[in-house]
DRENPA-3360 file (N, C-alpha, C; in nm, 2 decimals, always signed):
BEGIN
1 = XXXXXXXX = +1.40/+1.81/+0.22/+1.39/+1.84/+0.08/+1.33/+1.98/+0.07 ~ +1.41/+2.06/+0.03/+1.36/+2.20/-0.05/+1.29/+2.23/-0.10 ~ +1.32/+2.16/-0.24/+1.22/+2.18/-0.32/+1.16/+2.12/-0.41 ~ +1.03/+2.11/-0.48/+0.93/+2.05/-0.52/+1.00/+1.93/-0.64 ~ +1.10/+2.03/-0.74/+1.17/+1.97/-0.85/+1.25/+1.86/-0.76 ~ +1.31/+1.87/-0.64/+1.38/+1.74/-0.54/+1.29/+1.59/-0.53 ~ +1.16/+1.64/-0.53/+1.06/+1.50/-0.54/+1.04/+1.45/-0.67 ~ +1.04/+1.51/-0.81/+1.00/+1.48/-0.92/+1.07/+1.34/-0.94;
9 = XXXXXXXX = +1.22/+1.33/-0.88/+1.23/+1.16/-0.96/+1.18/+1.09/-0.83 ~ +1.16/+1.11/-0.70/+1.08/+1.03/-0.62/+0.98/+0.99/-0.67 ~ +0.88/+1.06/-0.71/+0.73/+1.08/-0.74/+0.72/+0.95/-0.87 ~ +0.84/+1.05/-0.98/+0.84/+0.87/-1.10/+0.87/+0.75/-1.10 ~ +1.02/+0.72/-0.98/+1.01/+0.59/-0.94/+0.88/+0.53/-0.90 ~ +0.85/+0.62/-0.80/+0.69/+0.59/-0.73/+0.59/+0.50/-0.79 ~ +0.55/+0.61/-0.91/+0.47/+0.62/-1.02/+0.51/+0.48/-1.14 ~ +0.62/+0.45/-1.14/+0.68/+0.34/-1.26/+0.66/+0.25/-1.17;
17 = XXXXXXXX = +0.70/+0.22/-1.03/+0.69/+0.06/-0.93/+0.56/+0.03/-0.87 ~ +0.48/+0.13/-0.87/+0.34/+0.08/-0.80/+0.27/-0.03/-0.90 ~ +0.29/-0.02/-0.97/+0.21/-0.15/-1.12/+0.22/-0.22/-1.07 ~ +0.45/-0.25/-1.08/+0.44/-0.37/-1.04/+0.43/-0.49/-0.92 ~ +0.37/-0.39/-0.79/+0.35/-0.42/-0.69/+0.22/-0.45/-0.69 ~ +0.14/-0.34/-0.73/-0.03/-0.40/-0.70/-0.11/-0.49/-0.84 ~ -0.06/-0.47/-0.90/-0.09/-0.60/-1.00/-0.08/-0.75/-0.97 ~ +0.00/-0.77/-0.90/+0.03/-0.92/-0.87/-0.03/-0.92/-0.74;
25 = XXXXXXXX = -0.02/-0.83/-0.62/-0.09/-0.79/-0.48/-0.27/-0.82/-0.57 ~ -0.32/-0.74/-0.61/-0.45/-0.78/-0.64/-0.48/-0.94/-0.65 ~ -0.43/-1.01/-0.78/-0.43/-1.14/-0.82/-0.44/-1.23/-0.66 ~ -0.30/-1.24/-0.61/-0.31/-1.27/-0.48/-0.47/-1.28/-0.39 ~ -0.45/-1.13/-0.39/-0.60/-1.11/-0.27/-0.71/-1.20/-0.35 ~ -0.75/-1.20/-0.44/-0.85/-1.27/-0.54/-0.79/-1.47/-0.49 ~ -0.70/-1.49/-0.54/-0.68/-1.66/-0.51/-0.68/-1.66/-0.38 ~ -0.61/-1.56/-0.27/-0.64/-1.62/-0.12/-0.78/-1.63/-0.11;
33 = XXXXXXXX = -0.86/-1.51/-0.14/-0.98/-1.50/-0.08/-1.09/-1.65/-0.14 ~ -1.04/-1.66/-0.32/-1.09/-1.81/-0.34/-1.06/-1.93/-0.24 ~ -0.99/-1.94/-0.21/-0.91/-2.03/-0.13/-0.96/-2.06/-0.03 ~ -0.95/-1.96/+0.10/-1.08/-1.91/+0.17/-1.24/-1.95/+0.19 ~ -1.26/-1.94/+0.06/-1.40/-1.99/+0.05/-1.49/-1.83/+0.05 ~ -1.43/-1.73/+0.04/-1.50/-1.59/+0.06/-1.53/-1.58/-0.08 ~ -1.61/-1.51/-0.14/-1.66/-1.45/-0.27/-1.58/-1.36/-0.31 ~ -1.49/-1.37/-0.37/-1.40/-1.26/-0.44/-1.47/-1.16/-0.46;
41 = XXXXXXXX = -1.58/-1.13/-0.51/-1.63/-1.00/-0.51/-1.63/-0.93/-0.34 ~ -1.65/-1.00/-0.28/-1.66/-0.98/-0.14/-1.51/-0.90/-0.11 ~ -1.42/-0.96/-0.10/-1.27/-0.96/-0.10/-1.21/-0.80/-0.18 ~ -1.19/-0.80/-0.29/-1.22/-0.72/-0.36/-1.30/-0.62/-0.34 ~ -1.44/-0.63/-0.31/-1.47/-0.50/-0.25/-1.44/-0.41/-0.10 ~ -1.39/-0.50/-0.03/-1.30/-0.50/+0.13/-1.21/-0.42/+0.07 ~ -1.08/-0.48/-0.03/-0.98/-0.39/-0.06/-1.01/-0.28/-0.10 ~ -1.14/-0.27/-0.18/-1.14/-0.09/-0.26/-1.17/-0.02/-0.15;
49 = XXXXXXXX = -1.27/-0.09/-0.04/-1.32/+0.05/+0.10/-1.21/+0.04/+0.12 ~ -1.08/-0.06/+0.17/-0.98/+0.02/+0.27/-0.87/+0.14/+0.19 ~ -0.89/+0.10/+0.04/-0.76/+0.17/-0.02/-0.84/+0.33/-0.02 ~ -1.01/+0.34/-0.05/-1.07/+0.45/-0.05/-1.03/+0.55/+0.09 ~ -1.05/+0.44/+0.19/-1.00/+0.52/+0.35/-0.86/+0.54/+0.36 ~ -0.80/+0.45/+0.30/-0.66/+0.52/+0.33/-0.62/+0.65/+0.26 ~ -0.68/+0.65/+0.11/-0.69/+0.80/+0.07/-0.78/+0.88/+0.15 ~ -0.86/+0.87/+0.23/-0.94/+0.98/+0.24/-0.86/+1.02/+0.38;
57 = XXXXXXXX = -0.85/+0.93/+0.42/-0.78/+0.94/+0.57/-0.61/+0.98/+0.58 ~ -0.53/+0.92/+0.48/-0.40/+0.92/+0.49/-0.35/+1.05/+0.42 ~ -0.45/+1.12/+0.29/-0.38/+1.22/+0.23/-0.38/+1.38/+0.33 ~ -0.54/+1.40/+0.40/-0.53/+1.49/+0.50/-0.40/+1.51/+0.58 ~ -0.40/+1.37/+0.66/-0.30/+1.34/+0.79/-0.20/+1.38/+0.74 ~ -0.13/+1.31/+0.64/-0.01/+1.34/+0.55/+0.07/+1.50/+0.54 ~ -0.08/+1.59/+0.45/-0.07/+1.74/+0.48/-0.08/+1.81/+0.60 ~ -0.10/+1.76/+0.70/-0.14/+1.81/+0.83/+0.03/+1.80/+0.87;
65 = XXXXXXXX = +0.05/+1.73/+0.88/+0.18/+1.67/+0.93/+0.27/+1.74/+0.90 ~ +0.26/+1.76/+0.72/+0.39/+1.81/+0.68/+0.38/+1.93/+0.73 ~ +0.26/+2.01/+0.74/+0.22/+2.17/+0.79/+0.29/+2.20/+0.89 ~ +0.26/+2.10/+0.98/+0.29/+2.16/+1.17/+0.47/+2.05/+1.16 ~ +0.51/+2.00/+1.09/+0.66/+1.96/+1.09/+0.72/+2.00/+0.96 ~ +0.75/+1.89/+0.88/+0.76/+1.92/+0.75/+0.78/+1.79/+0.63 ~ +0.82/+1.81/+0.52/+0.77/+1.69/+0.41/+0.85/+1.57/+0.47 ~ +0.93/+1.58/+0.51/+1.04/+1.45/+0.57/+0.96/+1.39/+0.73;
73 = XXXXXXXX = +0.92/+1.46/+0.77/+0.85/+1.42/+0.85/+0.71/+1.33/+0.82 ~ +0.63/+1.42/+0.69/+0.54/+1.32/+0.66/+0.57/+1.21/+0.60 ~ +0.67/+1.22/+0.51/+0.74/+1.13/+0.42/+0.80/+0.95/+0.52 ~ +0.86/+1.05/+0.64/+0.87/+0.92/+0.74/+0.75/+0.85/+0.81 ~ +0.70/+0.95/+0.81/+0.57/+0.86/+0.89/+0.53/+0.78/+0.76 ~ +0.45/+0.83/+0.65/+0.46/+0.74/+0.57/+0.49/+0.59/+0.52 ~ +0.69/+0.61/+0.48/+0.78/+0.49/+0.51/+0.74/+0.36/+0.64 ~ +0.69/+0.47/+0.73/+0.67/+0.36/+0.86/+0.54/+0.25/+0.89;
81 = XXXXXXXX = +0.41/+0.35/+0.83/+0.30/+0.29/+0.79/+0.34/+0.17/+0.68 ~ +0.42/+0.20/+0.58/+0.40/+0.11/+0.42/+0.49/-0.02/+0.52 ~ +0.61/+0.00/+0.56/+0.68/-0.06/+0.61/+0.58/-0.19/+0.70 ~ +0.49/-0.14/+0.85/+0.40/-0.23/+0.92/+0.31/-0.31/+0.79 ~ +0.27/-0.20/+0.67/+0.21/-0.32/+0.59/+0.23/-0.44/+0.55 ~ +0.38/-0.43/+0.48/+0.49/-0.51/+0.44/+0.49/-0.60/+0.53 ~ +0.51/-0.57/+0.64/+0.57/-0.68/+0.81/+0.40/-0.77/+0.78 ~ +0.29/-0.68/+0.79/+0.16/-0.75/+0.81/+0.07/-0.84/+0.69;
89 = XXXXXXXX = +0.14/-0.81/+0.57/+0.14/-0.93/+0.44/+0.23/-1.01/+0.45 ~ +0.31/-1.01/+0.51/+0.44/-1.10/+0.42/+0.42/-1.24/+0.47 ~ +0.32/-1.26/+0.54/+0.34/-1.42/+0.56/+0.24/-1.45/+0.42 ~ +0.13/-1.39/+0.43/+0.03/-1.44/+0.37/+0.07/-1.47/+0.16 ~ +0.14/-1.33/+0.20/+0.26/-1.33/+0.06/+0.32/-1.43/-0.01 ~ +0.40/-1.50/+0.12/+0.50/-1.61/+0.09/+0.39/-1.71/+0.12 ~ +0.26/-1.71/+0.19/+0.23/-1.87/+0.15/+0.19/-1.87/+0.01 ~ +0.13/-1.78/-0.02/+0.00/-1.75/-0.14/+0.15/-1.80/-0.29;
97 = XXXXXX = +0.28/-1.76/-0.30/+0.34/-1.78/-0.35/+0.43/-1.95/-0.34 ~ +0.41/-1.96/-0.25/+0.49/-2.10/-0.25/+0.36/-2.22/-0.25 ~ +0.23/-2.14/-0.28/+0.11/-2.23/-0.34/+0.07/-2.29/-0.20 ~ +0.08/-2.24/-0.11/-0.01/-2.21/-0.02/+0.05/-2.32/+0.13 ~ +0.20/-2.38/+0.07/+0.25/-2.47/+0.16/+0.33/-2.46/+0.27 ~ +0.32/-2.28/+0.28/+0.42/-2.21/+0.39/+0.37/-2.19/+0.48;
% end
């Protein structure tokens, strides 16, 4: 990608689907962690340190990346990280969804 206007409808799909992914992701983490027997506050506080480190940690790397390669480069590494997330919730996903019987 060239140029900056080339990401602008990337950036708004982005920006319009994140809702509706971490809205119901939250909910989730809150009933497993009830479930669990952990203090949802507890739970919930775990998710905010890791989302804080992954900003603090993943937006550097990101620009570093793109510097010494380029945006497609960061962009995939990216993809690849969200991707092992995806692989590393999805069971927990589908049980928490099928009420806990999967």
């Amino acid at each position: 990608i060239r140029s900056v206007g080339a990401l602008a409808p990337v950036a708004i799909l982005a920006l319009a689907l994140w809702p509706m992914a971490s809205i119901p992701l939250m909910t989730i983490a809150a009933e497993e962690a009830e479930r669990a027997g952990i203090p949802v506050v507890a739970a919930m506080s775990s998710l905010t340190i890791a989302w804080a480190l992954g900003e603090l940690i993943g937006a550097p790397v990101g620009s570093a990346v793109a510097q010494v390669g380029s945006y497609a480069m960061s962009l995939t590494l990216l993809g690849l990280v969200a991707a092992a997330a995806v692989a590393a919730v999805t069971p927990t996903v589908r049980s928490a969804l099928s009420g806990g019987r999967g």
